[in-house]
Structures are given as C-alpha cells and as structure tokens.
C-alpha positions as CSV (number, residue, x, y, z in Angstrom):
1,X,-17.0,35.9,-123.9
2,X,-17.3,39.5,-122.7
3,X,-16.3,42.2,-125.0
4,X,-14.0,45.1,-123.4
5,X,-16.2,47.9,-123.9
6,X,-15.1,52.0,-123.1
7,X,-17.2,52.0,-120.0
8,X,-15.7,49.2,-118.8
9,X,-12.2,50.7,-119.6
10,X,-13.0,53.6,-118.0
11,X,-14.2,51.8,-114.9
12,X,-10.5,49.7,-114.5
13,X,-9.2,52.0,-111.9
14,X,-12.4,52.2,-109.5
15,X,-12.4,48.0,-110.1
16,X,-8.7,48.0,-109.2
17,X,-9.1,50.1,-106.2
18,X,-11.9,47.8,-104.7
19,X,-10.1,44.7,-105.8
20,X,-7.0,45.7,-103.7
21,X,-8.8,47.4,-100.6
22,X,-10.5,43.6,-100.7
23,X,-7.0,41.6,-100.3
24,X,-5.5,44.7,-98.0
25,X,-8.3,43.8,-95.6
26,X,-8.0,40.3,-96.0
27,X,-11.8,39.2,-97.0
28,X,-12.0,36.5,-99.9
29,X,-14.6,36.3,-102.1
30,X,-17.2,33.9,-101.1
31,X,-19.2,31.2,-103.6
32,X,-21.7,30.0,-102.0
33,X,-23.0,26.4,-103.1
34,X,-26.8,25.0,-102.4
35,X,-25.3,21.8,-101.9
36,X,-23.0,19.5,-99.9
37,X,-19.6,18.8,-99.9
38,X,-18.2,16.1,-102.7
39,X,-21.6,17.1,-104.8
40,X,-21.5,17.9,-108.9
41,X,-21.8,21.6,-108.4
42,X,-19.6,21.6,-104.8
43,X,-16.9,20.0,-107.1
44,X,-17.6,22.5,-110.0
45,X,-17.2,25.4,-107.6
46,X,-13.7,24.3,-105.9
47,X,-12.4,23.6,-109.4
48,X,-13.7,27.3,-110.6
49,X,-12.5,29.1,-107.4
50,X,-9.1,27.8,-107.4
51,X,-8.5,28.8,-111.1
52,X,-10.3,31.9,-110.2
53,X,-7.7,32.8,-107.9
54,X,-4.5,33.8,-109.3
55,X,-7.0,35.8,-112.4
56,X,-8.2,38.4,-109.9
57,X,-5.5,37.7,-107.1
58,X,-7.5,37.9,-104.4
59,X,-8.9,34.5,-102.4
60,X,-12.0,32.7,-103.8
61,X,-13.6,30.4,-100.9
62,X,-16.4,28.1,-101.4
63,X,-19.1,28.3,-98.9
64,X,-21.8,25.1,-98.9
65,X,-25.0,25.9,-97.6
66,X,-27.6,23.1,-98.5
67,X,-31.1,22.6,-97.8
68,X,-34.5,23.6,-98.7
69,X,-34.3,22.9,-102.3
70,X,-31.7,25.4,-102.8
71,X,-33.5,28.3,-101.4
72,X,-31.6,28.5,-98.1
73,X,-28.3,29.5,-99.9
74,X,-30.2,31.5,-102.2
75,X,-31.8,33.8,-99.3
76,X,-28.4,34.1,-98.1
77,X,-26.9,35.3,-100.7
78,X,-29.6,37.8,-101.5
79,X,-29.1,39.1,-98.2
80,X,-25.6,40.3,-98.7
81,X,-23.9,43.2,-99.3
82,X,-23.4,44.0,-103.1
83,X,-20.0,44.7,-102.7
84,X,-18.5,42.3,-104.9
85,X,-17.5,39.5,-102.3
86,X,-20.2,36.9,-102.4
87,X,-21.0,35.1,-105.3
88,X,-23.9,32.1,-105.2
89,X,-23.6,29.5,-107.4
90,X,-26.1,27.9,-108.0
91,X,-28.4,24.9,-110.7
92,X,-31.2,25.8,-112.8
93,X,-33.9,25.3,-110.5
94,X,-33.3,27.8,-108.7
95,X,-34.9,30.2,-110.6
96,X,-36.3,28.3,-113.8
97,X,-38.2,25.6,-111.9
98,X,-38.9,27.1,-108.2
99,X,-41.1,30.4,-109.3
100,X,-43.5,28.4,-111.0
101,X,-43.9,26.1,-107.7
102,X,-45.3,28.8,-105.5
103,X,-47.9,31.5,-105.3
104,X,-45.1,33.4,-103.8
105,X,-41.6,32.2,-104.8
106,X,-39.2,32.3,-102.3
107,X,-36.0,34.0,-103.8
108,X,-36.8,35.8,-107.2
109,X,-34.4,36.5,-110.1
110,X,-34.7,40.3,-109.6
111,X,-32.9,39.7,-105.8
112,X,-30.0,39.0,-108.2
113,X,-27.4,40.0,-111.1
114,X,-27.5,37.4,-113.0
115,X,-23.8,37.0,-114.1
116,X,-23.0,33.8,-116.7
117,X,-23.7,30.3,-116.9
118,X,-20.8,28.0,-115.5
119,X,-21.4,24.7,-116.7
120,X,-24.2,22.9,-118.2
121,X,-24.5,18.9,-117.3
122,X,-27.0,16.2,-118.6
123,X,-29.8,14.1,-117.5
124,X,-29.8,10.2,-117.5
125,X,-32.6,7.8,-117.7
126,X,-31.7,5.1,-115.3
127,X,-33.5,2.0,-114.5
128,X,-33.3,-0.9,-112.0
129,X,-31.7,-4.2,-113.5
130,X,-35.0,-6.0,-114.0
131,X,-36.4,-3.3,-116.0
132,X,-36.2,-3.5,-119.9
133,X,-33.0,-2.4,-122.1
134,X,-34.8,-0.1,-124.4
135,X,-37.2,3.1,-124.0
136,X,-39.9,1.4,-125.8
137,X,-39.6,-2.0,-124.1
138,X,-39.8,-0.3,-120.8
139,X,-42.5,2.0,-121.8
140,X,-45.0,-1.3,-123.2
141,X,-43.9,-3.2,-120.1
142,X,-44.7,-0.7,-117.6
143,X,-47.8,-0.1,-119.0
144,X,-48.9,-3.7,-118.8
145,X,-47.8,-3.8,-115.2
146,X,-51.6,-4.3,-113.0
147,X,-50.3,-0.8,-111.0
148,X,-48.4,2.5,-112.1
149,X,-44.5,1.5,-112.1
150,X,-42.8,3.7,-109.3
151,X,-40.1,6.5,-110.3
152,X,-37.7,8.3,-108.0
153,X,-38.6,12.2,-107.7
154,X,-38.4,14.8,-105.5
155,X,-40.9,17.3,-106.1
156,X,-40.2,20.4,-108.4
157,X,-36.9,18.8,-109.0
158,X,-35.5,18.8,-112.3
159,X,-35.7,15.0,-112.4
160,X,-38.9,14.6,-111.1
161,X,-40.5,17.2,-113.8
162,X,-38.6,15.2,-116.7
163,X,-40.5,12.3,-115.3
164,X,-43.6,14.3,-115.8
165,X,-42.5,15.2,-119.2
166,X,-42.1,11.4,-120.1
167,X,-45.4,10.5,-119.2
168,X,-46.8,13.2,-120.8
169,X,-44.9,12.2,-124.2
170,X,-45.4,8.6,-124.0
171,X,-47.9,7.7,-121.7
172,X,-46.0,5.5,-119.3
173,X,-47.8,5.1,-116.2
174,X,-45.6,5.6,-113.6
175,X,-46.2,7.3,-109.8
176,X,-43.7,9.2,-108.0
177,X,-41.8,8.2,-104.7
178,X,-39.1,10.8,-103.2
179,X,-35.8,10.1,-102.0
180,X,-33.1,11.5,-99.6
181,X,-30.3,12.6,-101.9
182,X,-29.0,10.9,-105.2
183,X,-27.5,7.8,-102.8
184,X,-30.9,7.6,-101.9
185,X,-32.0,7.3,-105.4
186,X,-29.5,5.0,-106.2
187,X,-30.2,2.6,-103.6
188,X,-33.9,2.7,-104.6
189,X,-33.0,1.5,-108.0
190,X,-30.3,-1.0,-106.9
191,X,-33.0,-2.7,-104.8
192,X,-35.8,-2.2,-107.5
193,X,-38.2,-0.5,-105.4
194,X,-38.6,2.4,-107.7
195,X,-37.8,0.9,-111.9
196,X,-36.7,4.5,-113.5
197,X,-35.4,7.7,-112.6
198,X,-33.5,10.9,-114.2
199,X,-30.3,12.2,-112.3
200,X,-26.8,13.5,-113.7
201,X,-24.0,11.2,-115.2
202,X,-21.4,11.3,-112.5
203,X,-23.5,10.4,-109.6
204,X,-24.7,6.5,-110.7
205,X,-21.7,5.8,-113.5
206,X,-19.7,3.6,-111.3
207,X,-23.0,2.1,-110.7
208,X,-23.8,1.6,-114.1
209,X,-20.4,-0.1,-114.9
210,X,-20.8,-2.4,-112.6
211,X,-24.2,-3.9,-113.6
212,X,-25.8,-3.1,-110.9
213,X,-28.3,-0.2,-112.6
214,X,-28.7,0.3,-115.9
215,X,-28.6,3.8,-118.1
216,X,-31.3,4.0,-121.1
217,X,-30.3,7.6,-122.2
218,X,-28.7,11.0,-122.1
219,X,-29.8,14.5,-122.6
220,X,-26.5,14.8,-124.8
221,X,-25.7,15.1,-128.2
222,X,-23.5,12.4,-128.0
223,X,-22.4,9.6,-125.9
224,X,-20.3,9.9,-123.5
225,X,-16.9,8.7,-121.8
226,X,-18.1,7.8,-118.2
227,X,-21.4,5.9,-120.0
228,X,-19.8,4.2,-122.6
229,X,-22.7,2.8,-125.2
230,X,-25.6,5.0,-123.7
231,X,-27.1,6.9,-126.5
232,X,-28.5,10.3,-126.8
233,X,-32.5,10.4,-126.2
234,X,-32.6,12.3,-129.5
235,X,-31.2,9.2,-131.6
236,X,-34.0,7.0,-129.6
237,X,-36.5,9.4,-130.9
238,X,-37.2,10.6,-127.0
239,X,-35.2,14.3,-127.1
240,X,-38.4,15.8,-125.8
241,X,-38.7,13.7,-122.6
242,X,-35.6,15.5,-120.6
243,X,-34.1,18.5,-120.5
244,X,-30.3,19.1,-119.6
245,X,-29.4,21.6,-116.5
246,X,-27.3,23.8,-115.8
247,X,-25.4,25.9,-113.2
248,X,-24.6,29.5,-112.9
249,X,-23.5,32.7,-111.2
250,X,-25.5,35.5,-109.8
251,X,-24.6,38.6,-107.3
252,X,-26.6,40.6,-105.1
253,X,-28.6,42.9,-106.4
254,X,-26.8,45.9,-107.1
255,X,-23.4,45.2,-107.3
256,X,-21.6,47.5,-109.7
257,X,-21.0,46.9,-113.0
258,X,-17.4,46.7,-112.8
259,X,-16.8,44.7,-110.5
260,X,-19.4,42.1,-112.1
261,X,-18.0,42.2,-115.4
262,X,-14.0,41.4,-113.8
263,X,-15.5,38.7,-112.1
264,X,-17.6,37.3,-115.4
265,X,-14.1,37.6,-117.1
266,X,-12.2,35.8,-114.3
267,X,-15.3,33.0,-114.5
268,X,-14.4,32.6,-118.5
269,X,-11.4,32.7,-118.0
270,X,-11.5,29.8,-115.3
271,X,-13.6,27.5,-117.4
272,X,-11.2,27.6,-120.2
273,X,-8.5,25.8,-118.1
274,X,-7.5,22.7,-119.5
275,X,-7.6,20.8,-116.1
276,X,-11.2,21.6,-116.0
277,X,-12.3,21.6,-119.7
278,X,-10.5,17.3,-119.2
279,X,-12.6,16.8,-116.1
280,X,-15.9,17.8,-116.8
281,X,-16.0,16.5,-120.7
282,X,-15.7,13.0,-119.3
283,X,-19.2,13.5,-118.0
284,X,-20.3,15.3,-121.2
285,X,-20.7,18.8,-119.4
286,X,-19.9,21.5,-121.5
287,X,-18.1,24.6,-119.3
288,X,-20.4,27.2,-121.5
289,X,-20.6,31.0,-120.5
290,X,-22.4,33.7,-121.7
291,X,-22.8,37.7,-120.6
292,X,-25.7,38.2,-118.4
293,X,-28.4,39.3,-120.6
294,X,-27.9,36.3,-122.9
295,X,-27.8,34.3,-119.4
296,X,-31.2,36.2,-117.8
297,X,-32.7,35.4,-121.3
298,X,-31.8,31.9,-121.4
299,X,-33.6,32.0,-117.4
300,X,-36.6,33.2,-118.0
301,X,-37.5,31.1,-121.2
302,X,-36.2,27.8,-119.8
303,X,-38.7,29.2,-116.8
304,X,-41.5,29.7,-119.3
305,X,-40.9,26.3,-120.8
306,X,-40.9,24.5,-117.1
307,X,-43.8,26.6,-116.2
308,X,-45.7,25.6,-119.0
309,X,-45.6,21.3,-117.6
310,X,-45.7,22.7,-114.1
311,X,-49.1,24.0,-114.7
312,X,-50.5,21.9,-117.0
313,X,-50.0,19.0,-113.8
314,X,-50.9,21.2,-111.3
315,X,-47.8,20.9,-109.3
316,X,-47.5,23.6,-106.4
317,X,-45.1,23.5,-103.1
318,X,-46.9,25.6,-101.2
C-alpha cells in the first residue's frame, strides 16, 4: 500500500486538475492488454478497470492488443504520451524473461514506470491421461521411454523455461514442441501428442475435472479450489522446478509522479474489492501490490534468476 507522503499532498491539486480536464474532454484511460479477449489477464484487466472507475471517476477502458509475445502491446504503449491515460498491463515476461532472449530486447524496462504488481497466478504441471500420477513415476518412465518424451512450449515462454528448469533439476528427458495458444496446448495433451506441460490453473481445470488431462502440481503454497487434491510442488519435494508469474502495471516513461501514484492507489484499491479478491482465490491467485521500487526490484531479480537458465541453455530469439 502506498503511504500519503507531503509531496504527494502537495501535488493533490495539479492531480485533480488533470484528472478533471481528462473527463471534461471526454478521453478514458486506456489499459492495454498483450492478450486476447476471454484470456486470464484480459479477464484481470476488465475486473480491475471497472472497479477502477468510480475510485478516480473518470472511464477505465481495456484495450487488447495481442501478438508477438507481448511485445506488440508493449511498443505501443511505450509510444504514448505520458500523460496519465494509458496504462499497459501486462505478465512477467515481458520484462523478466524477454531481455535475456535477445542481443537487443525489444521493449526495455527503462521505456516504462513501473507502477505495482496486480495479481500474481500459478503454474500447473499437466500431463496427458496415459502419463503417470506422480512426479517421480513420470520422471523414471519418461526416462525409460527409447526417445525424449515431448512437452508443450513456446519458446522464452514462462512455461516452456520451467520445462527447462525441470530437466535441469531432475533429468527428465523431454524435447519441446510449440503450440498455438493454451487450447492448442490443451488439445496436444488431450490427444497425447505432447505427455507434460506448465500453464496457469484456470485455462485446463474444467479439463482436469473431467478426466480428460491430468494436473501433477502447483506453484502454490497450497491447494487449491478449482484443482481440488493437486498438491503444491514444494510438498512433492519439486518447488524448484516452476516458478509462479505474475502481471503488472507500467506507464510511459515520464509520466508524473502524481498522477502515477493516484492511479497505484486506485489499482490497490481495486484489488481489495471483495468481488475480485472471491474470483481470483478460486484459482489461487493472490491480488498482491506493491509501490514501484519494491515492484522494479522484484523485475529485475526475477530477470536475473530467468537470465541465469536462459543462458546456461543457450536460448536466444533472435
């Protein structure tokens, strides 16, 4: 939670004045989603804008803009004027997985003010219905398999490098095959053409109820309601072999101070709602926030800890 400091006291009146030149004139603020409609963070966005609303009374809009592994929306954003009305909102890879993927990254954190984390979701080890029921099964029988087992991955996605991780923990043998979006995924491991791979909870939990995939573990502390009797990978003895995600906020470059820190307080304020808070926990997200030099910090070591498999597997995009 932000702490009201003097400055930012000081600052009310110029942040008011903006604020309501901004509805006289009729232009909403804008967050603009990497993804497609109906998707985890689409969802998160909608849910965040409309309680976001009535806080700073003044329009929120979300504004998808998919494609190129986030970077399209990202550029975008980057591109705008810092004036406070365009917001992107966008995952962890972004900026903790992509700059370690090219000699020249293609958005960079320092386009950006980082503003607060919005909600951070977990991994799932899912496998195909022929595949074994426990971590260790699966890892002895893929290993006695005469070729590598195949895994769904995109690559530099978050669930391809916690494949990586995994064979670099345990020494599964496993090869990656990529997919067109997590229905993609899914219908790879309904079909068995690829045994394993690591996605959120929501997209595959119908799935998963209705026998037709299977979930091995979570990135969570504990279990939870939409995977009934999946335990955490910690309790298997396999925390190290995923990592959870998250999403966040960020502004252009240069957008002042005061306006930033209404908007991080509206954001807080927004994922405190109880409709929300209900939604989310049945996936076992957790609607965190934090002020934007705990937030940068918490970038650029989950960065250095991605960057650190990224290299050591020689993984580059360009």
């Amino acid at each position: 939670m932000t702490t009201t400091t003097r400055r930012s006291l000081l600052a009310a009146p110029l942040v008011l004045g903006l604020t309501s030149r901004a509805r006289a004139q009729g232009r909403p603020i804008r967050i603009v989603v990497p993804f497609n409609g109906g998707s985890e963070p689409d969802i998160l966005a909608r849910r965040l804008a409309n309680a976001m609303q009535p806080i700073l009374d003044q329009p929120v809009v979300v504004d998808n803009r998919s494609g190129g592994n986030t970077v399209i929306a990202a550029q975008h954003v980057a591109q705008q004027r810092p004036d406070g009305e365009t917001i992107l909102l966008t995952s962890s890879s972004t900026f903790a997985t992509l700059p370690n993927l090219y000699s020249t990254p293609p958005v960079r954190l320092e386009q950006f003010e980082p503003m607060t984390m919005a909600m951070r979701a977990h991994m799932v080890l899912y496998v195909s219905k022929d595949a074994p029921d426990t971590i260790p099964e699966l890892i002895t029988w893929a290993n006695a398999q005469p070729q590598p087992i195949l895994y769904g991955a995109n690559a530099g996605a978050i669930g391809h490098l916690c494949g990586e991780r995994m064979k670099q923990v345990t020494g599964i043998r496993m090869s990656d095959v990529s997919y067109r979006g997590s229905l993609g995924m899914q219908q790879l491991l309904m079909t068995g053409d690829i045994k394993l791979a690591f996605d959120g909870v929501p997209a595959h939990a119908e799935m998963v109820a209705a026998g037709r995939i299977k979930a091995l573990g979570i990135t969570a502390d504990r279990e939870v309601p939409m995977l009934p009797g999946v335990r955490p990978l910690a309790d298997q003895g396999y925390g190290n072999i995923a990592i959870s995600y998250w999403y966040g906020a960020f502004a252009p470059k240069g957008t002042p101070r005061p306006i930033l820190m209404r908007q991080i307080e509206a954001l807080h304020r927004a994922q405190r709602a109880e409709a929300l808070v209900n939604q989310f926990a049945a996936q076992g997200a957790d609607l965190v926030g934090n002020n934007p030099d705990e937030f940068r910090t918490m970038i650029e070591n989950e960065r250095e800890s991605w960057g650190t498999l990224i290299r050591a597997i020689n993984l580059r995009l360009d």
